[in-house]
N, C-alpha and C positions, 0 to 999 in steps of 0.2 A: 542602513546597515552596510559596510563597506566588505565587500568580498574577496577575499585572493581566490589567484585559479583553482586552487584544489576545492576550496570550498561552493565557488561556481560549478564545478565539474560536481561534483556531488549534487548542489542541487536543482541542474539542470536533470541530473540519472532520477534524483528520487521525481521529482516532476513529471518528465517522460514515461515513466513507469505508470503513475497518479492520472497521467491525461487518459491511456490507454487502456484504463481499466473498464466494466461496463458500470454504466450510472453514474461517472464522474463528468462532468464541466468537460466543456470543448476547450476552455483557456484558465489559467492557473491564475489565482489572484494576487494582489502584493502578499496577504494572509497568508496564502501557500506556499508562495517563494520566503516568505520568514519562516514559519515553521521550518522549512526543510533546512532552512541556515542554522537553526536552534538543534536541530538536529543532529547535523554535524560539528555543532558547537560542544555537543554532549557529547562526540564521536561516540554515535551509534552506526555501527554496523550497517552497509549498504544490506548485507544478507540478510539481518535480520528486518529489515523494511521490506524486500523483497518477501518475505517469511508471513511479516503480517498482510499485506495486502493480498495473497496468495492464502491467507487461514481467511480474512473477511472478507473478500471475495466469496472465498466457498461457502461463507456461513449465508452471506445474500441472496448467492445463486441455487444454493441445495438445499434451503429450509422447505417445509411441507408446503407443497403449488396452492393447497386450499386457504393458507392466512391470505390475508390481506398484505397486496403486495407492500413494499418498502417504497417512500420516498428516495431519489435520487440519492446520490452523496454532492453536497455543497462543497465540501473542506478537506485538504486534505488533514485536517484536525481530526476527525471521520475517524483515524486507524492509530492517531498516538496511543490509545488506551488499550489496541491488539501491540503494537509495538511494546509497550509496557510489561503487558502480559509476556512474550516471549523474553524479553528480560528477565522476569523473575524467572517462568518456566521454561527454556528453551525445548523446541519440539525435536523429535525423536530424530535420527540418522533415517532420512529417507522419506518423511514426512510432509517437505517441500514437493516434494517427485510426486508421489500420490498425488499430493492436492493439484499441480499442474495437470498431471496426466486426465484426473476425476472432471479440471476446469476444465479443458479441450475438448473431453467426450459431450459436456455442454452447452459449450458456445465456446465461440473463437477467441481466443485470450492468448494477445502477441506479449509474454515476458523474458 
C-alpha cells in the first residue's frame, strides 16, 4: 500500500496512540499499519479513534475485578467495531474527559 505524508502521519498518530495503550503489542504489525491506512482511507476522524480507544480501554480496565481477566489485545482491529459504534452513536460533549480522567485514577494512560 503506497502512502503520502498525510496519510503516514496519520498512521504513525493512530499507531502511537495503539502501542501505548495497556495490553497492546510492544510493535504494530504490517495488519495494523494497514488498518490504520483503511482508516484514513475512510477519513475517519483521528478523534474519534482516540474516543474509541479511550471507551475500550475503559471497558477492559473498569469491568468487575471478579471475571476472569481479558486476553491481551493482538490487533489493532481490537477497536474498529468501538470506532464503528461511535460513528453511528457519537459520545456526549465531555465524555472523552471523564473517560481519561476515570483511566488516570487507574493506571497510567499517556494519550
Amino acid at each position: 500500500m503506497v502512502m503520502d505524508s498525510d496519510c503516514r502521519q496519520y498512521v504513525d498518530r493512530v499507531l502511537s496512540w495503539y502501542l501505548r495503550l495497556p495490553d497492546t503489542p510492544s510493535r504494530a504489525s504490517r495488519y495494523d499499519r494497514e488498518a490504520a491506512a483503511r482508516l484514513y482511507q475512510r477519513r475517519i476522524p483521528l478523534e474519534v479513534i482516540e474516543s474509541a480507544f479511550l471507551l475500550a480501554t475503559a471497558r477492559r480496565r473498569l469491568r468487575d475485578p471478579s471475571l476472569t481477566p481479558l486476553a491481551p489485545v493482538r490487533s489493532l482491529s481490537y477497536f474498529l467495531q468501538v470506532i464503528e459504534e461511535i460513528l453511528a452513536t457519537p459520545l456526549p460533549a465531555g465524555y472523552v474527559d471523564y473517560l481519561r480522567l476515570k483511566l488516570r485514577r487507574t493506571a497510567s494512560l499517556a494519550m
